[in-house]
C-alpha positions in Angstrom: -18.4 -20.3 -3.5 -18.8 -18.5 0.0 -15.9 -17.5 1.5 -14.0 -18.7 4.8 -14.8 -15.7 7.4 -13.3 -16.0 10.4 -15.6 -16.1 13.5 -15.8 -12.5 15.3 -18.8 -13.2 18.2 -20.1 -16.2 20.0 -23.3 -17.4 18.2 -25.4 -15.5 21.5 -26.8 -12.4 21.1 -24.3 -9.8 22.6 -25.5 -5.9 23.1 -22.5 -4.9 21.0 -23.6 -6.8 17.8 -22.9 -4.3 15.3 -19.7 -4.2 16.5 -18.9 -7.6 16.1 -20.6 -7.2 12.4 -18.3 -4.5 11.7 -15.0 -6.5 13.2 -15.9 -9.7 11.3 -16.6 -7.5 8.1 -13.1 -5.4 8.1 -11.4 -8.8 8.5 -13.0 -10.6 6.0 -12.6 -7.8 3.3 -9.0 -7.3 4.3 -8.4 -10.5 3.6 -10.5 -11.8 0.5 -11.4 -8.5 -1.0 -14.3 -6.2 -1.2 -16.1 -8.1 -4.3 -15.2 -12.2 -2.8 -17.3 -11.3 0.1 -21.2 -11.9 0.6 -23.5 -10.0 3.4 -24.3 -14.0 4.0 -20.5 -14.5 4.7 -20.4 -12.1 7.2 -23.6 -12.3 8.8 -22.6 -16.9 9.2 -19.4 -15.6 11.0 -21.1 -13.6 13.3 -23.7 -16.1 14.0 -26.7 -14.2 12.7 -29.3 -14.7 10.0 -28.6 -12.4 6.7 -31.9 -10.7 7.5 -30.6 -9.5 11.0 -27.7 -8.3 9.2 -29.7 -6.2 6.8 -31.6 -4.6 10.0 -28.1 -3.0 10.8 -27.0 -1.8 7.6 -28.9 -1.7 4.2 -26.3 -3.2 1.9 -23.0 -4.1 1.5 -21.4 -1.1 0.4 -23.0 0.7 3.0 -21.1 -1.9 5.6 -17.7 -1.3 3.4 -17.9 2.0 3.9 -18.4 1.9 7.8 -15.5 -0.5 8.1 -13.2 2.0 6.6 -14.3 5.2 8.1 -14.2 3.3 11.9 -10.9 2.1 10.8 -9.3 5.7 9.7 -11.4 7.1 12.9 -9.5 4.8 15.4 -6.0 7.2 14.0 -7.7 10.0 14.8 -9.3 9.5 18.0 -6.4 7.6 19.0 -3.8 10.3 18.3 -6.1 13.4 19.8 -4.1 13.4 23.5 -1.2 13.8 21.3 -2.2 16.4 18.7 -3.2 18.5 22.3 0.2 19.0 23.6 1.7 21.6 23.4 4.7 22.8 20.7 6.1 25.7 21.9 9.7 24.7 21.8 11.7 22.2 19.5 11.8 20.1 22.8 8.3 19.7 23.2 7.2 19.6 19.2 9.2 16.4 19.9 7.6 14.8 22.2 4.4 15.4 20.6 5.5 13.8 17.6 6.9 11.1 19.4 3.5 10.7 20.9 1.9 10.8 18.0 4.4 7.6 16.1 3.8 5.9 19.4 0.2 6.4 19.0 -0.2 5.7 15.1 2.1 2.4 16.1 0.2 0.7 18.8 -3.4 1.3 16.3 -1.7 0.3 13.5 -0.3 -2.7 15.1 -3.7 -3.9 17.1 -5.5 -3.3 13.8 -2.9 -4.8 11.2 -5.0 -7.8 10.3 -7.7 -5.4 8.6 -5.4 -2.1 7.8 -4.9 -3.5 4.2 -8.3 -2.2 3.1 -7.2 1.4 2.8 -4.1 -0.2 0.5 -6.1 -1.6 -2.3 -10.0 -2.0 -1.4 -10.3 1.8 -0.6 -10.7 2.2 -5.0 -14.0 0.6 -4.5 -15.2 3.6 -2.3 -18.0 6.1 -4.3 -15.7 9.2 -5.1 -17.5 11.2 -2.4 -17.0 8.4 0.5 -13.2 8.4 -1.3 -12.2 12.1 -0.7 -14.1 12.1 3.1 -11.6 9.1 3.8 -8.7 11.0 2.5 -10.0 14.1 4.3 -9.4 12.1 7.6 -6.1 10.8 6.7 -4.7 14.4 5.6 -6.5 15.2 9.6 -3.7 12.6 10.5 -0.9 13.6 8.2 -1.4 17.5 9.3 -1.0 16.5 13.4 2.2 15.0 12.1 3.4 18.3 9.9 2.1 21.0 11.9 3.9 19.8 15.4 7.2 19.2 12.5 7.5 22.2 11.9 8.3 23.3 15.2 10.2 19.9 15.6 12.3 21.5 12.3 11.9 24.6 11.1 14.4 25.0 8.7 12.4 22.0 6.3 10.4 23.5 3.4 6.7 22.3 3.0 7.4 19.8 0.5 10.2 17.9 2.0 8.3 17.8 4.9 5.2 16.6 3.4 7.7 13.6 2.2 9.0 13.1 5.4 5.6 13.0 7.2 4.4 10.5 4.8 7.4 8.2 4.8 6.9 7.9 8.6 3.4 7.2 8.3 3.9 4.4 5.0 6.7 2.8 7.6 4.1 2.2 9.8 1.5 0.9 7.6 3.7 -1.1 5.7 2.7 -4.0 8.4 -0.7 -4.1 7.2 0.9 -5.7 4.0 2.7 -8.4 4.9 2.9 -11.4 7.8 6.3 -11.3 8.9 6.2 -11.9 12.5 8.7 -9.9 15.1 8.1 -9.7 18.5 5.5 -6.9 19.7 8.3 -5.0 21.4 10.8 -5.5 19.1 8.1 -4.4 16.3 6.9 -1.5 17.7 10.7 -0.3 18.2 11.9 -1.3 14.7 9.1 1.2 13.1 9.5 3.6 15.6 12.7 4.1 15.0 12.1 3.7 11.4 9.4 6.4 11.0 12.2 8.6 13.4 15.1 8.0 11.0 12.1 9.3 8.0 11.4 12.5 10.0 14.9 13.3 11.2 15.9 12.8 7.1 17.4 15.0 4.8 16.7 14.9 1.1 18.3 15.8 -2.1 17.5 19.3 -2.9 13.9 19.5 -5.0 14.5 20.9 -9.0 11.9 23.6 -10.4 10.1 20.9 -11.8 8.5 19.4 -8.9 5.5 21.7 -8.2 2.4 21.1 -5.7 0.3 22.4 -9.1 2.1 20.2 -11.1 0.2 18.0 -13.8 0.1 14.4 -12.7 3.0 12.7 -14.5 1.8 9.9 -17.4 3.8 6.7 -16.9 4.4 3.8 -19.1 1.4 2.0 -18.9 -1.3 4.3 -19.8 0.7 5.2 -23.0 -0.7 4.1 -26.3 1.1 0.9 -27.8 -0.6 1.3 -31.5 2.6 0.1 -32.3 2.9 -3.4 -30.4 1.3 -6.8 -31.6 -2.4 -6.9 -30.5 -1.7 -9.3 -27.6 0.7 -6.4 -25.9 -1.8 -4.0 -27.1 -4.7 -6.7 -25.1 -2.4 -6.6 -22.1 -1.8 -3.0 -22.0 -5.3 -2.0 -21.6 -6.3 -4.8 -19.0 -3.4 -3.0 -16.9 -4.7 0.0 -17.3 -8.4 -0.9 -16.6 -7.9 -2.9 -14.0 -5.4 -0.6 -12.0 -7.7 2.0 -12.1 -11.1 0.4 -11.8 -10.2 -3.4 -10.1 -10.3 -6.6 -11.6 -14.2 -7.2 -10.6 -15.3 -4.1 -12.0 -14.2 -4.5 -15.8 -15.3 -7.0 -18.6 -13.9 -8.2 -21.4 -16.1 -6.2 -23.4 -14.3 -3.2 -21.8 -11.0 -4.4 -22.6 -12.0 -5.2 -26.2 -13.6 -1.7 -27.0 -10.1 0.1 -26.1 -8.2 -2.1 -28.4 -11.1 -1.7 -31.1 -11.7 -5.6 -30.8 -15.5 -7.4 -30.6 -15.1 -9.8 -27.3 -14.9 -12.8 -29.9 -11.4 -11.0 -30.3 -10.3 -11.1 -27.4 -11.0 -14.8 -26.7 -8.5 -15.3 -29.8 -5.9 -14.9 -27.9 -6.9 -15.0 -24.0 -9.2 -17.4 -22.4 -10.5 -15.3 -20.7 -10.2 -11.9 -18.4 -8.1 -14.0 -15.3 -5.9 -15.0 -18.4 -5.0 -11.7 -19.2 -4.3 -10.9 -15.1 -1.6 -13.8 -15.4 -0.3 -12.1 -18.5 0.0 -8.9 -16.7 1.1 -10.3 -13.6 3.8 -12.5 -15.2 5.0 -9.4 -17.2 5.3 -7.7 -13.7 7.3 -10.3 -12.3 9.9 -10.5 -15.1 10.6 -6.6 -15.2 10.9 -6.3 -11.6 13.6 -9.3 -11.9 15.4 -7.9 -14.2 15.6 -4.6 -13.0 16.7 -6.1 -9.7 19.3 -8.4 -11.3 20.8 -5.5 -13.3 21.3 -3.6 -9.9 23.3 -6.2 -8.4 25.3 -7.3 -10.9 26.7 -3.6 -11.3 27.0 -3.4 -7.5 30.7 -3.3 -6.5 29.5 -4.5 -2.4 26.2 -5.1 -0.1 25.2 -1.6 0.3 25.8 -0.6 -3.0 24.0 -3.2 -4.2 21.1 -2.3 -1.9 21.0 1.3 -3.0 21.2 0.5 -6.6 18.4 -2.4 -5.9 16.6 0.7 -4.5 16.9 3.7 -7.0 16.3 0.2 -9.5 12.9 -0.3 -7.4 11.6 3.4 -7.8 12.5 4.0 -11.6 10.5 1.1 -12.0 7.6 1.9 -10.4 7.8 5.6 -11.6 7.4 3.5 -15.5 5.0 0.8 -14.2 2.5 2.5 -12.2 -0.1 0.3 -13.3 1.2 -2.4 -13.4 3.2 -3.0 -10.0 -0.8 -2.0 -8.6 -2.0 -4.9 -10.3 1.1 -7.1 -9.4 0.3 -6.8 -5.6 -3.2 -5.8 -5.3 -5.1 -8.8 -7.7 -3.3 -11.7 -7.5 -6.0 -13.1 -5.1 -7.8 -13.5 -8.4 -5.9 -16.0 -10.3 -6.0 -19.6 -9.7 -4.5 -20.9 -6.8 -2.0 -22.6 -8.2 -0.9 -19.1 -9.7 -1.4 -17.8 -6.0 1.6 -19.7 -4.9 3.5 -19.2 -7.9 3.4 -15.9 -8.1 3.2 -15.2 -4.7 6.5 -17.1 -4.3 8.4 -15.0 -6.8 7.3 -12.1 -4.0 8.8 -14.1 -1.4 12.1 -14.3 -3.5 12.4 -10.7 -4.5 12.2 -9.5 -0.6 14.2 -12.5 0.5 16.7 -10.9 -2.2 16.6 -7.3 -0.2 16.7 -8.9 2.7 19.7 -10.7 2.3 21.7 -7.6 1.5 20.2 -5.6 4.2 21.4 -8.0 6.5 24.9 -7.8 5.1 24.7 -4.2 5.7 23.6 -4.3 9.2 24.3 -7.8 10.7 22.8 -6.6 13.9 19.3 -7.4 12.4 17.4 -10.3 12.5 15.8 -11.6 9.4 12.0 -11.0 10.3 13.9 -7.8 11.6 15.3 -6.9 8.3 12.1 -8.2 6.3 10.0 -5.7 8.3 12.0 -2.9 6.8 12.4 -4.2 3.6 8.2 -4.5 3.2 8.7 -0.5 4.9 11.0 0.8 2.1 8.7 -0.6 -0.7 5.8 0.5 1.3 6.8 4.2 0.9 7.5 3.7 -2.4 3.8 2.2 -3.4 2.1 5.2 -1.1 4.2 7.7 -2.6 4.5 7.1 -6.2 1.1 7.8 -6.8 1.0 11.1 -5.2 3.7 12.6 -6.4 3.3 15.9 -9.2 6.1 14.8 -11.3 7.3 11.6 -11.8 11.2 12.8 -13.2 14.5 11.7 -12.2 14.8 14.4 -9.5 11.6 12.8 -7.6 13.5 9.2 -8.5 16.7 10.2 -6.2 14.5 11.5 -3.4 12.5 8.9 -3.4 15.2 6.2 -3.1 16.9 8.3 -0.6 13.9 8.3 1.5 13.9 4.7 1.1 17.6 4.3 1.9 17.1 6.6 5.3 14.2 4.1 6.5 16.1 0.7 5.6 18.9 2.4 7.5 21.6 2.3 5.3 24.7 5.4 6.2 25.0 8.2 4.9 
């Protein structure tokens, strides 16, 4: 069934046509997902025949890929006048990087309705396309660290990488949700936000977190020859489709990790979206109780929220995988399972947001939603690129969290 894209361009023939392709074609796989939409989607919602789409690009991977690379080239251009001034005191290293959040903001904010490509449609990119995109973002992330530096010397390399990159997830974090503030009012939450990330101070680093460091292994991708098959069935339909997407992987994958024929399989799933709900509803049960453990040990609001925090990390530290899944393929299931499941989302931020709000009553609720949606942001974009994945990375983590939701020291 072809998907609702929104209209970009007026059915006549405007000289910036490729433009408008590229706007309608960011939106609509932002929103739907690389694999829902059709060239014949995009091409009906510009008001073109899928023939005149083909004249401007061969494919739609080729389309994909020019969404994403105009979309990571916006940050860049838009943050050159920045990245030019100078930093030859502390004073004026921070006004460039004031310059810079103010810069990162107002493109992140004009662009938020497509930014969630880079979040969980970015996998689909061939590794080569992959590592030029992440070339442009470390462009952005080393405007940010060189001009820190000067801004704060006395930071070593590796809590400053953290900072930088907390800033920058604060900012992106509103590609990921809906919550609606006020554009002023935005723009000065994650300012401020992002400020309160680069102006933080960490828990000391151990000897164990190394930039050379081996890549941590986490829960999911362990074997579980030791579970019931169904577990076992489970486990690798995490693993597979965390690291490859939903669309890309068949049953007959799944069953050839668990050493099953597909016939197998169907014995006890209906079918691959079957085994999504399994996963999904075994995210959605750990993350509860992991939350509800943190609050019933909490003694008051803010200890509750810290606890709720450190809870949030340890728990994506041992369910990579899985927490991808959770929020990336949900537009998969049924629509009833949508709502359901979507829901649950709702609940578990309306849950933060409660207790943020009882730690800082001067905040709104879309206020305090907004930097709820932040904190977990850093901890989805960080998780993954962090060396080692041990307890001492866990409290810095959470800390980093706890300096963007605010909370005292």
């Amino acid at each position: 069934m072809p998907v609702a894209v929104p209209s970009a361009a007026a059915r006549t023939r405007p000289r910036d046509r490729k433009r408008h392709i590229e706007e309608a074609a960011a939106l609509a796989f932002a929103q739907h997902g690389y694999h829902a939409v059709g060239m014949q989607d995009i091409a009906a919602a510009v008001g073109i025949s899928a023939p005149a789409l083909y004249r401007h690009f061969p494919n739609k991977y080729a389309l994909f890929v020019q969404t994403a690379f105009g979309i990571a080239h916006r940050l860049i251009e838009d943050t050159d006048e920045a990245a030019a001034l100078p930093l030859g005191t502390v004073a004026e290293a921070r006004h460039a990087l004031d310059a810079l959040v103010d810069a990162v903001i107002a493109t992140t904010v004009e662009l938020r309705a497509t930014g969630g490509i880079y979040r969980w449609e970015g996998r689909y990119l061939e590794p080569a396309d992959r590592e030029l995109l992440t070339a442009e973002f470390r462009t952005l992330r080393g405007r940010f660290e060189t001009a820190h530096a000067v801004y704060r010397p006395d930071v070593d390399d590796t809590d400053r990488r953290l900072l930088v990159l907390g800033a920058l997830s604060v900012v992106a974090s509103i590609t990921a949700h809906r919550t609606v503030v006020g554009a002023k009012a935005l723009r000065t939450l994650l300012a401020d936000a992002a400020w309160r990330a680069l102006d933080g101070t960490l828990p000391a680093a151990t000897e164990t977190i190394q930039a050379d460091a081996a890549p941590a292994v986490v829960a999911d991708d362990e074997p579980a020859s030791d579970r019931g098959r169904r577990a076992r069935l489970i486990d690798a339909a995490i693993r597979q489709f965390a690291a490859r997407g939903y669309n890309e992987v068949t049953i007959e994958d799944i069953a050839a990790e668990v050493d099953l024929t597909p016939s197998g399989v169907y014995r006890h799933f209906d079918g691959k979206s079957a085994l999504l709900l399994a996963a999904c509803d075994r995210a959605a049960v750990e993350l509860e109780r992991a939350a509800l453990h943190a609050r019933e040990s909490a003694d008051s609001p803010e200890d509750a929220l810290r606890r709720l925090g450190r809870a949030y990390v340890d728990h994506t530290f041992s369910h990579l995988a899985l927490m991808r899944i959770y929020f990336s393929e949900i537009g998969n299931l049924a629509s009833e399972e949508q709502r359901r499941l979507r829901a649950v989302q709702r609940a578990h931020i309306a849950d933060w947001t409660a207790l943020l709000q009882a730690v800082r009553p001067e905040l709104s609720g879309r206020e305090a939603a907004v930097l709820v949606h932040a904190g977990l942001g850093v901890v989805a974009d960080q998780t993954p690129l962090l060396p080692v994945r041990d307890t001492a990375a866990a409290e810095r983590l959470a800390r980093l969290v706890e300096i963007v939701l605010g909370l005292a020291d």
